[in-house]
N, C-alpha and C positions, 0 to 999 in steps of 0.2 A: 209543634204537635208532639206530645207524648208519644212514646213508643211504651208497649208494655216490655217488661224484662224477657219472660220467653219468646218473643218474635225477634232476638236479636241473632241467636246462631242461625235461623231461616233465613233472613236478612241478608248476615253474611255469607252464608252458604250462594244464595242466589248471586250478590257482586262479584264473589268468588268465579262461577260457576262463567258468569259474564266475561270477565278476563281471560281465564281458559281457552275459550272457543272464540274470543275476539279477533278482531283484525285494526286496533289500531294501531295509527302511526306511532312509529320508537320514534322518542326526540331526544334531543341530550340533554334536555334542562328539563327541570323540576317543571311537570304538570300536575294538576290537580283536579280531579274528575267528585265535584262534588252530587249529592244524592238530592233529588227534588224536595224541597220542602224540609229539610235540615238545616242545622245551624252549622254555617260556611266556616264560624270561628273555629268549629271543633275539629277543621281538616287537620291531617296529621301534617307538618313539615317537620324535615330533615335537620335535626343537630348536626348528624354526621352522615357526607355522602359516600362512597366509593371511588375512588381517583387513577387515574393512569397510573400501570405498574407494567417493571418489566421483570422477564423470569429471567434468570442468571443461573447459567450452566441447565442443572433439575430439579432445581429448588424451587418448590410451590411458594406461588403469594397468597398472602390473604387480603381479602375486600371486608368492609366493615363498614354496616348503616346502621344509623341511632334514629327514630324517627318519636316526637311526641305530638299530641295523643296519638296511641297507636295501638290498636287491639291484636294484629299479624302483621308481618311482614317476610317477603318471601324473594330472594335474587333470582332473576330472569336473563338468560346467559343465549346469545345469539339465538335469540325469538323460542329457549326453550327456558320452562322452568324448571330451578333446580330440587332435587327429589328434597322431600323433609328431614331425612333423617341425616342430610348433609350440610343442614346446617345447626349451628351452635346460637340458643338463645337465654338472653339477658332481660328478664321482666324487672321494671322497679317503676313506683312512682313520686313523681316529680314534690317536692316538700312544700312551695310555694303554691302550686294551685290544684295540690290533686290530679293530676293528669295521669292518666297511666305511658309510662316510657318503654321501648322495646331496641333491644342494641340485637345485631342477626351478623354473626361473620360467616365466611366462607371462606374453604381454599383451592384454588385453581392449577393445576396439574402443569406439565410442561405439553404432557402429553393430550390433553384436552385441547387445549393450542393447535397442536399440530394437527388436529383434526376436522382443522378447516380449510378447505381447498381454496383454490381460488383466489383473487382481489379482497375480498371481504375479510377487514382484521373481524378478531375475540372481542367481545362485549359483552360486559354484565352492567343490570341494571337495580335498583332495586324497588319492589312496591309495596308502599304500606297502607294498612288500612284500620277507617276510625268510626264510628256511629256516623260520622255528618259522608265518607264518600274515600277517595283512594287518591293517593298522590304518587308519583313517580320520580324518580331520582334523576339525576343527570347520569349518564352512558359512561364506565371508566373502560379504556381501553387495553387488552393486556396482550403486550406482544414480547416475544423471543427477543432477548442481547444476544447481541455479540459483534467481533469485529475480525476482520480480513487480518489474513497477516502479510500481504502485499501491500505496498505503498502504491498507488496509481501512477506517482512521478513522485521521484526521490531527486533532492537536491547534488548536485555536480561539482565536482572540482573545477578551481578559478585561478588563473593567478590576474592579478590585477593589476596597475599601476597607485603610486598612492594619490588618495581625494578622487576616483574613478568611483563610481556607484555601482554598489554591486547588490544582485537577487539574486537569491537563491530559492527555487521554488519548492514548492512539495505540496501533495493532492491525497492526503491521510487514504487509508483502506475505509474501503465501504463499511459502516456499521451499524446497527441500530442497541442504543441512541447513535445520533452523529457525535464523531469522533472528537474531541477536543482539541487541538495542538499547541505546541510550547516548542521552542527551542530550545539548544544548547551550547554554548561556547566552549571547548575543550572541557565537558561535562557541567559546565556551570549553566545553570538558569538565565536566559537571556531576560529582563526584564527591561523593554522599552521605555517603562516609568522614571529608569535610572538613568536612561543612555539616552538623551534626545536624538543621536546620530543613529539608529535603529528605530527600525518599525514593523511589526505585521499586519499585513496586507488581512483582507476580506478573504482572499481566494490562501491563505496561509504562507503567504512567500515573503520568507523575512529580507526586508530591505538595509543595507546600510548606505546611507547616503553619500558620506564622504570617506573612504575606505584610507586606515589608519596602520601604522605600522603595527599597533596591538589588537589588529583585529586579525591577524593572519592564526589560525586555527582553526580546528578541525570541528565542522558543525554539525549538528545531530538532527532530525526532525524529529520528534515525539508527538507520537498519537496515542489518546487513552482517552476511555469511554469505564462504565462500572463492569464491564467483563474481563477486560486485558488491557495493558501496555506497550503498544509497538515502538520499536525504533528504527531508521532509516539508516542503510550506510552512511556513512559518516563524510563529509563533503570535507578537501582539503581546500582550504583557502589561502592562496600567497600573496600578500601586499609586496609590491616592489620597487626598489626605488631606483631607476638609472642616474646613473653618475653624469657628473656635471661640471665643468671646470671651475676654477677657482681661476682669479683675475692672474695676468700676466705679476712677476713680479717685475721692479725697475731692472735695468741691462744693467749689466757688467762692467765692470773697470775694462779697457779696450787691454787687450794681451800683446804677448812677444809677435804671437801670428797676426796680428791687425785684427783681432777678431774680437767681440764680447758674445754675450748670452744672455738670457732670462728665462725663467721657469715658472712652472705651472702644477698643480696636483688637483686630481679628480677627487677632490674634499668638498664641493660643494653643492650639492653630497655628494657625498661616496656612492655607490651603488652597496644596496641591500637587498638582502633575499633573492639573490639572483638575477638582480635588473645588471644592463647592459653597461658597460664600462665605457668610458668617454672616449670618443673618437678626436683621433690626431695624435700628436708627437706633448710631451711635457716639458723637454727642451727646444728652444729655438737659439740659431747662432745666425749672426752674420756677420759682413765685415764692417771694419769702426769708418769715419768718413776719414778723408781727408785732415781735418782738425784735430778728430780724436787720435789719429794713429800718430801718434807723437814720434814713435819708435824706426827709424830708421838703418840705414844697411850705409851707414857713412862710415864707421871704427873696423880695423881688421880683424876683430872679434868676430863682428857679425859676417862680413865676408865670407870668412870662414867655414862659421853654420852655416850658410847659403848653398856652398859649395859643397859642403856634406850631406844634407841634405839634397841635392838635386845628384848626386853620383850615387848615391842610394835608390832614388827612385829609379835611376839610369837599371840599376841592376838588378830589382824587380821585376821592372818591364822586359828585360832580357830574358829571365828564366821563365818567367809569363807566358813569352815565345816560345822558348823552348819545349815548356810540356805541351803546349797545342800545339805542336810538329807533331811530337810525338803519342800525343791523342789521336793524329789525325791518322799517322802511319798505323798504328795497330789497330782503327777502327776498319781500316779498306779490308782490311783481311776478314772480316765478322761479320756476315749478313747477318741482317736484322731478326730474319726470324733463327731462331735456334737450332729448330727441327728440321732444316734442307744446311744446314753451316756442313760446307763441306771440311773444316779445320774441328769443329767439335765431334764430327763421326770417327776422327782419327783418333777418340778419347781412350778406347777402346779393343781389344785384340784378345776374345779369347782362341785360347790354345788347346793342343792335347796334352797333359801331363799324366806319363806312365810310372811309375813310382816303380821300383824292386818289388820282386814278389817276396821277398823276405818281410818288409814293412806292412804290407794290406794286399791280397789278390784279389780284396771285390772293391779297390781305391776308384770312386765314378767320374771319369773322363768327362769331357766335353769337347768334342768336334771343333776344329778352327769354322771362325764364319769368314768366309775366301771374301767376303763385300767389303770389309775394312784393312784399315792399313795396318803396320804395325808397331806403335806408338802406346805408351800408356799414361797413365797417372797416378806416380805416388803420394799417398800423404792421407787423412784423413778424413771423412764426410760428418760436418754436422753443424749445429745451428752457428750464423754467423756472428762474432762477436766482436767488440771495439777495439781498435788498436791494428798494428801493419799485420796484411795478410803475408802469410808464407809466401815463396816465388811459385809460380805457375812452371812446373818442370816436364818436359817431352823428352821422356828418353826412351830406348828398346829395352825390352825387358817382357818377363811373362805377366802375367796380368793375375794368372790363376794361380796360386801357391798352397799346397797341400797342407793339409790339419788331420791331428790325431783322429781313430775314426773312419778312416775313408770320404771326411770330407773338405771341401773348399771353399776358400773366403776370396772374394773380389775386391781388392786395390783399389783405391776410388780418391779422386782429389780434394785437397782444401780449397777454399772459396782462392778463384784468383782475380788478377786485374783485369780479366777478359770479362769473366762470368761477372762480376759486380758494373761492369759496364752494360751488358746485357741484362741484369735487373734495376740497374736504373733507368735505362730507357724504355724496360718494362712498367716501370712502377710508376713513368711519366703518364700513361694513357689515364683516362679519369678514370676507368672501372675498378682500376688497383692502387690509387692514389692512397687508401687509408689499410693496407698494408702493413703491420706492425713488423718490419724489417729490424731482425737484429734482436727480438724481444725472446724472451722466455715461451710465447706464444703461437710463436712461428717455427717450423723447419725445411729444408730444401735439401735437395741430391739431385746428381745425375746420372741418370739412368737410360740403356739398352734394351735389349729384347729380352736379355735375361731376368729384366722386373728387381721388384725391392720392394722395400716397405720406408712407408716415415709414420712418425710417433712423434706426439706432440705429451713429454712426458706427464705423468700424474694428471690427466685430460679425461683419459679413454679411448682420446680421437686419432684415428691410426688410418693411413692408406696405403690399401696393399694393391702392387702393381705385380702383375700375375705374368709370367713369364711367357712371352711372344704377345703379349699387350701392346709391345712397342714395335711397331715394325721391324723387322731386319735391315741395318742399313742407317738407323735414326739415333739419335740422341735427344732425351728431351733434359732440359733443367724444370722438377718440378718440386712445386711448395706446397705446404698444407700451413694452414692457419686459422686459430680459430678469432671469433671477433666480439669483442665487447657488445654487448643488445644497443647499447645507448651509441654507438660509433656507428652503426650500422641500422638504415630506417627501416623496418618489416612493418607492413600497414598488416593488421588483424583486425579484419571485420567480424560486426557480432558479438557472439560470444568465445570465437576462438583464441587461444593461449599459443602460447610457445611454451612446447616440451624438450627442444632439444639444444643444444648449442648452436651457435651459428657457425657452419664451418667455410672456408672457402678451399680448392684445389685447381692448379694448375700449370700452368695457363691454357685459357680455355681456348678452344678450336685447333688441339693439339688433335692427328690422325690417331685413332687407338685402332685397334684391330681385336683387341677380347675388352670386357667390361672389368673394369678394375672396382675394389669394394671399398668403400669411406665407410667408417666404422666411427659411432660418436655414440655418446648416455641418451636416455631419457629418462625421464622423471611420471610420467604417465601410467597407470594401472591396466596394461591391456584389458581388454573388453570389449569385442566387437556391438554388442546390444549398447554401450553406454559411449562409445566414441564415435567421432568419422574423421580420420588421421586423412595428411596430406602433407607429402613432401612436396616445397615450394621451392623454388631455384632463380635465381635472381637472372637476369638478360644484361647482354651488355649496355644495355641504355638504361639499366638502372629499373628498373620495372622486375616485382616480383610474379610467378605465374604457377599454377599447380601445374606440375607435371607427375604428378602421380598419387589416388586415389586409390589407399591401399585397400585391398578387401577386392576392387575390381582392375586387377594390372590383366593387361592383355599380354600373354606370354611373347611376342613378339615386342616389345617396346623397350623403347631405347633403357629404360629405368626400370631398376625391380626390388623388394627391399623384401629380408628377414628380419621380422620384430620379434622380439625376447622380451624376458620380464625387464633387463635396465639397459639393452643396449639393442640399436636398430644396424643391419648391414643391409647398407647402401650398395648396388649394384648398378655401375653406369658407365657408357661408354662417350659422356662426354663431361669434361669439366668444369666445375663453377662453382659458385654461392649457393649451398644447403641449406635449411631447416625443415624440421619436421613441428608441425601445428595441428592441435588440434582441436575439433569443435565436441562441446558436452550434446549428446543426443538425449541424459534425463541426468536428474541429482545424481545418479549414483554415480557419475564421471566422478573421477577421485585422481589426484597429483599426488606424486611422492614427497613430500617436505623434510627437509636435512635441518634437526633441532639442535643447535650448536651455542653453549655455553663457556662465555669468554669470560675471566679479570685480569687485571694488574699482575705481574710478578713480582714486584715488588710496590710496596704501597709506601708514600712518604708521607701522606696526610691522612688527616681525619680520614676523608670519603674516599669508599670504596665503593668504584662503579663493576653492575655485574651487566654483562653486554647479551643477549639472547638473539641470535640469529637463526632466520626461518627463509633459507633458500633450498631451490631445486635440488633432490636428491638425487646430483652426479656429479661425478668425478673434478669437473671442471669451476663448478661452482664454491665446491670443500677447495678447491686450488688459490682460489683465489681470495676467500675468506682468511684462510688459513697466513697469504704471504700478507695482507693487508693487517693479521693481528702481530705476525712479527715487528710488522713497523711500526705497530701504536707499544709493543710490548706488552702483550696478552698471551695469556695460557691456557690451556682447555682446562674447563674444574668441574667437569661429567662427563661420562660416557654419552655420547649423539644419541640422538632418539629418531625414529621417522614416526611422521603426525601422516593421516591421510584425510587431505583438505578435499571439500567436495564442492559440485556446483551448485551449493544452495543459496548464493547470494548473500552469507553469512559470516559477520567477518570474523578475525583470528583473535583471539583473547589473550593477556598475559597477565600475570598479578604473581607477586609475594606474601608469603604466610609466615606465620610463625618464626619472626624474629625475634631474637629473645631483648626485651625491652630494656634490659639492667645493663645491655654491652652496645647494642646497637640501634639505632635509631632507622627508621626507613624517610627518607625524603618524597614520598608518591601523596602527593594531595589526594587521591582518590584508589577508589576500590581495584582497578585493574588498568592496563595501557589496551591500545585496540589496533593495529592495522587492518584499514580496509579488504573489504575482497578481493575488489577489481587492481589493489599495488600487486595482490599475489598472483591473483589468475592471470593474467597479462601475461606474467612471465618477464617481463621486459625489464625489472625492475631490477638491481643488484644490489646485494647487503642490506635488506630489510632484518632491520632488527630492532628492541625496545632496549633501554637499559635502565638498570633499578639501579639507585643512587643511595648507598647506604652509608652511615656518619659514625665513626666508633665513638663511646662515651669516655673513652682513656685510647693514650697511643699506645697502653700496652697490649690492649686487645689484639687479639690474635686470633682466635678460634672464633670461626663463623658455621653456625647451623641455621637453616630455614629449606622452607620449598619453594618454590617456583614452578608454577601449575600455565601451560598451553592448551589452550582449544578451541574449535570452530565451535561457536555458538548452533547449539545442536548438531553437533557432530563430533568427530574424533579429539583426544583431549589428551594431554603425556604431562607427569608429575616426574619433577626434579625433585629429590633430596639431598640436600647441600650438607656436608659435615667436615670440614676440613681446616689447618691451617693455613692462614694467607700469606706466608711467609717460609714455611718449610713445605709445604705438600706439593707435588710438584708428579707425583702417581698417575694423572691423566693425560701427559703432554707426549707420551710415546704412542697414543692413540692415533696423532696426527700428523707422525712423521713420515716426511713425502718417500716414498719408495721409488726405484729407477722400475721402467717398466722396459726390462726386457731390452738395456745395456742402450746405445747408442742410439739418436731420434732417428738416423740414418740408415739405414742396412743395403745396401747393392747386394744381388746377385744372388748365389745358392745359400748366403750365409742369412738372406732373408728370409728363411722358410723351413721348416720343420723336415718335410719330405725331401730326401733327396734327390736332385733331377732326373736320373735315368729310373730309378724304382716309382718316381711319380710317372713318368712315359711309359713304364712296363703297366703301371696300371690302365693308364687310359687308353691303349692299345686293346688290352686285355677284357674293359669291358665296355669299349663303345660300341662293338658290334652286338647287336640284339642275342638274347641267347635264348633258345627253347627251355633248357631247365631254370631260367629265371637268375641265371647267374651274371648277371648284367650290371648296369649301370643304376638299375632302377630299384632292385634289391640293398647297393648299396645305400643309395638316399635313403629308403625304410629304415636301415638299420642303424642310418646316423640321425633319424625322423626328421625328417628335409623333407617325407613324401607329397607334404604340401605343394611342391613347388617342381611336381615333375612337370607339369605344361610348361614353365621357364626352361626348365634343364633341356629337356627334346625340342626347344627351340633354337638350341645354340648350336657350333658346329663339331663342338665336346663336351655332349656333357658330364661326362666323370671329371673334366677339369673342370666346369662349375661345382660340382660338387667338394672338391677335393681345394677351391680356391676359398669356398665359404668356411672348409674346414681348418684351413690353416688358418684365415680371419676371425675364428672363434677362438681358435687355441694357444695362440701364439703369446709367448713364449712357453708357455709352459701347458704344452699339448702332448700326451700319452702315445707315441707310437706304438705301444706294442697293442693298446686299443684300436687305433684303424688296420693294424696288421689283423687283430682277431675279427674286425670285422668281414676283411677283405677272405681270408680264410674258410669265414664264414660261409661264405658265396659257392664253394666247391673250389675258389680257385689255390693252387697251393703256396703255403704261405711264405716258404723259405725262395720259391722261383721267382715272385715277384720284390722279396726285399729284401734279394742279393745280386751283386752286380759281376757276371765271372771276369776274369781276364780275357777273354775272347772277346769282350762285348766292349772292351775299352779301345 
């Protein structure tokens, strides 16, 4: 049926008008709604439909329908239609049949998108129309990318045995699109196509089936979709291989002693990568039979040897006797425990020494204590060392001998045969069995009521025993030591670290009578919003336990601690195994990291290794760096940096820049080196460090310039600039020469302490009693800002001596007296009565 030409805009106005106010069903595929009594041929279908798109970041997409024949076409977007003037049209017609063609684009917002609530994605459709009727498109759907930057589960550190099967799982971040994944082998592309002994799983979790000694490396998980690129902490993986013996060899020719041998070596295999070393002896001996032992004791030769032999052993075993006689007699004398030894209280005698008044008239005395005998001990106090100890000598004598000043130093003994018997039988029980006795790490004294101090030099770690801490009457022998992480197990659940050193003091279930202070580093950024500190303390059965929950101490409890920006004092009246730990409460927790740049002192080859070390920023950890590069023969070639590492589960970066390519070559297959997060946050780890492997192009090269750039991926970041000779420059190595901290690891007596004894007494006399004008005890705390901590102080049964113990704990050695005299001054009280001592008073 003809149609005339002007009933065709009516026409369409009317299907128009139909569609508008319709209610049909959306479908996702092309329908075609043709017009009664028209030619079905002339429906418009789709050259080009509309397709799923996603938006990326805010960047609009565009949708695009071509439809022939087509008179309009118009995109219809979550059941509404889009306005006209939004869209862009393309009329042409088709050259083969006349047809007239229509292309309609559009572009869809991020923010259009987001403007649908609900379960129901975005959809556009589009509709066109021809003289015979209207056809519809298929539905494209258009949704928001993007991707998580969490991993749901990140692959884990392994060690394995070798041909043992190992998974490694990972569950990418949520994304849309779904995420892709791929792994990495020490940055390289794992491709299973290559490796039949690799495969990835459905659920993403790369398998190796038979695990190979060059599969031990560090693996990556990668997730990436068209918005971002994620990466997993990096998974340490160790193949290993325990040792294994290797067959007996044939025995031995039979010897003079009727004896042969055979041997054996743990070669087959050896142990790798840390696997376990072959159990048993690699020598066997025994005697030859009968047959073999040809050699007989028939000539007066061998007679002889026989008889020399057997009067040799004769006189072995005699002396043998001898010293366990004499073991046995000077052990009756030594009870076991130290602290009731009525022969060690006798160590001891102070006296009064008056000095002329020509020399000093305010020289400060000390009272004889009538509880001891009086016997001293000459000689020295301080760490024990190899070789015969001096004799153990008991003679009468003063014990207190005067110094420039008005002050006195206490007498104190070298280790003797008594005291090393007593830490051996100490150091037998298991709790103290790993005890570094004799080490750089350890110190020991012995000490009375008059207190002392030990220092564990270039450490930080110091314990100050505070005068009448020791009962009247007692002798303790005690030690401070600090303890390698890996010698000593601390379980840290969670997310918690180790901030501080591990220290030990003792021996534990000594009686104290005041709280003495263990003073050690940390590495930690206070911040009470970002942390939740806990000093843990080890039990003698090995078990660690929080005994104290800083932020909430009960001013009554046995444990109290001052924290500072690098160093916590410990306050405690029993002793044992310390650390301080702490949990991240948000990202912003942040560690101190100590950036320490080693090489060679002398270079004899091509390669020049540069060593970056990234440990705890204290005292003990620079100590121990520091003697470990003397031994490799390493120098400092920059000034240290502090990095502040954060809880973002983001690991540490290292990389080389700008090596000049004409002198030197860099040996790094890839863009940067990575240490995990969790080697650093743990804490527990020692000598983490990367090292860049540089190659000179001539051995007369000599001058090296580049950077060496550190950072947490999104986070804090420090640039080294390197410019120096590697053979003359040598400008940085007095950075890290170890300083004595304040003379002797040892101190007894007044010579341990800043304040001198009677002007320390005139103080706490002076301000323990409460005072109405506020010239107290508690004034003084304000003005040393201790005021924190007055609930601890009016806990105790002096507290100007807590205060005045934390003071010489902060200050020591080199503590300002004429600053606690203006304090004390301060107070109303006067300053010249309390820190002078008359003659009268001696």
């Amino acid at each position: 049926m003809a149609v005339r030409p002007g009933l065709w805009p009516a026409l369409l106005g009317i299907v128009l008008t139909t569609w508008l106010h319709g209610s049909g069903a959306q479908q996702s595929a092309t329908v075609a709604n043709p017009v009664p009594g028209t030619n079905p041929d002339l429906l418009p279908h789709f050259l080009v439909e509309p397709e799923d798109v996603y938006i990326v970041k805010n960047k609009p997409v565009l949708l695009v329908c071509k439809a022939m024949p087509a008179t309009q076409i118009f995109f219809k977007c979550n059941g509404e239609w889009v306005r006209q003037v939004d869209h862009v049209i393309e009329r042409s017609t088709d050259d083969s049949s006349g047809l007239p063609a229509m292309e309609v684009r559009i572009n869809v917002s991020r923010q259009q998108v987001e403007k649908v609530f609900g379960l129901e994605e975005y959809w556009c459709q589009c509709v066109a129309w021809s003289s015979s009727g209207t056809t519809k498109s298929q539905k494209a759907y258009i949704r928001i990318a993007y991707l998580r930057k969490n991993f749901e589960q990140e692959p884990l550190a392994k060690e394995v045995s070798l041909e043992q099967g190992i998974v490694l799982p990972c569950r990418p971040p949520e994304g849309i699109p779904p995420a892709e994944v791929e792994w990495l082998r020490n940055e390289d592309l794992v491709d299973p196509s290559l490796d039949p002994n690799v495969y990835i799983t459905r659920e993403h979790s790369l398998v190796v089936r038979q695990a190979r000694l060059a599969d031990t490396a560090n693996y990556t998980c990668v997730a990436k979709n068209i918005v971002a690129r994620r990466r997993s902490t990096s998974a340490a993986v160790i193949v290993y291989v325990d040792g294994s013996w290797s067959p007996w060899s044939k025995w031995s020719a039979c010897g003079l002693d009727c004896t042969h041998w055979r041997s054996r070596e743990c070669s087959d295999p050896a142990p790798r990568n840390g696997g376990e070393e072959c159990q048993g002896t690699d020598l066997d001996t025994r005697n030859c039979t009968s047959d073999l032992c040809v050699h007989t004791a028939s000539g007066p030769e061998d007679v002889a040897l026989y008889v020399g032999l057997i009067a040799v052993a004769v006189c072995l075993l005699l002396l043998l006797l001898v010293l366990i006689l004499v073991y046995c007699r000077k052990k009756e004398g030594l009870d076991s425990d130290v602290a009731d030894s009525s022969i060690l209280t006798s160590g001891f005698q102070p006296v009064s020494i008056k000095p002329s008044k020509a020399d000093n008239p305010h020289l400060l005395t000390i009272q004889p204590d009538l509880s001891t005998t009086t016997t001293t001990c000459q000689g020295s106090l301080c760490p024990r060392q190899d070789g015969p100890s001096p004799k153990f000598q008991l003679a009468n004598g003063h014990l207190l001998s005067p110094l420039g000043g008005g002050r006195h130093t206490l007498h104190h003994s070298s280790p003797t045969s008594e005291a090393e018997d007593f830490v051996s039988r100490l150091s037998t029980q298991n709790y103290f069995r790993s005890l570094p006795r004799g080490t750089s790490n350890m110190t020991y004294g012995t000490f009375n009521f008059l207190g002392g101090r030990l220092m564990i030099p270039n450490t930080g770690i110091s314990l100050l025993i505070p005068p009448d801490a020791i009962p009247r009457g007692k002798i303790y022998e005690i030690y401070l030591t600090l303890h390698k992480p890996e010698d000593v197990r601390l379980p840290l659940a969670g997310c918690q670290t180790l901030l501080s050193p591990i220290v030990s003091c003792g021996p534990p279930g000594v009686l104290l009578t005041r709280p003495v202070i263990l003073v050690m580093d940390h590495c930690g950024e206070p911040c009470p919003e970002s942390w939740s500190l806990r000093l843990k303390k080890q039990s003698c059965e090995g078990s660690w336990e929080d005994v104290l929950h800083l932020g909430e101490e009960a001013p009554c409890h046995l444990y109290y601690c001052q924290l500072e920006a690098g160093a916590c004092y410990v306050f405690t009246e029993q002793l044992g195994r310390f650390a301080l730990v702490g949990e991240a409460l948000s990202v912003t927790a942040t560690k101190r990291l100590k950036l320490l740049l080693f090489a060679p002192v002398a270079c004899t080859s091509l390669e020049y290794n540069i060593r970056v070390y990234c440990l705890h920023d204290t005292h003990d950890a620079l100590k121990e760096v520091v003697q470990l590069e003397k031994q490799l023969g390493g120098q400092l070639i920059q000034e240290p940096r502090v990095l502040h590492f954060k809880d973002s589960y983001h690991n540490l970066r290292l990389s080389i820049h700008d090596v000049p390519s004409s002198l030197w070559k860099s040996k790094l297959l890839v863009s940067y080196q990575e240490i995990p997060f969790y080697h650093i946050w743990n804490g527990t780890q020692q000598f983490l460090h990367c090292t860049f492997t540089l190659e000179r192009v001539s051995p007369s090269t000599s001058d090296l310039a580049c950077k060496v750039w550190v950072w947490q991926v999104e986070g804090d970041g420090q640039s080294f600039n390197i410019n120096f000779n590697i053979t003359k420059d040598t400008r940085f190595a007095e950075l890290l020469a170890l300083e004595s901290e304040g003379g002797v690891p040892a101190l007894v007596g007044p010579s341990a302490f800043k304040i001198p004894f009677l002007i320390r007494q005139k103080i706490i006399t002076s301000l323990d009693p409460p005072c109405s004008r506020g010239a107290d005890w508690r004034t003084l705390a304000q003005k040393l800002h201790l005021d924190s901590h007055l609930s601890f102080f009016a806990s105790k049964p002096s507290p100007t001596a807590m205060i005045l113990n934390l003071w010489e704990a902060r200050h020591f050695p080199n503590g300002n007296l004429s600053q606690l005299a203006a304090a004390v001054a301060g107070l109303g009280q006067p300053d010249a009565g309390l820190f002078t001592v008359s003659e009268a008073e001696c």
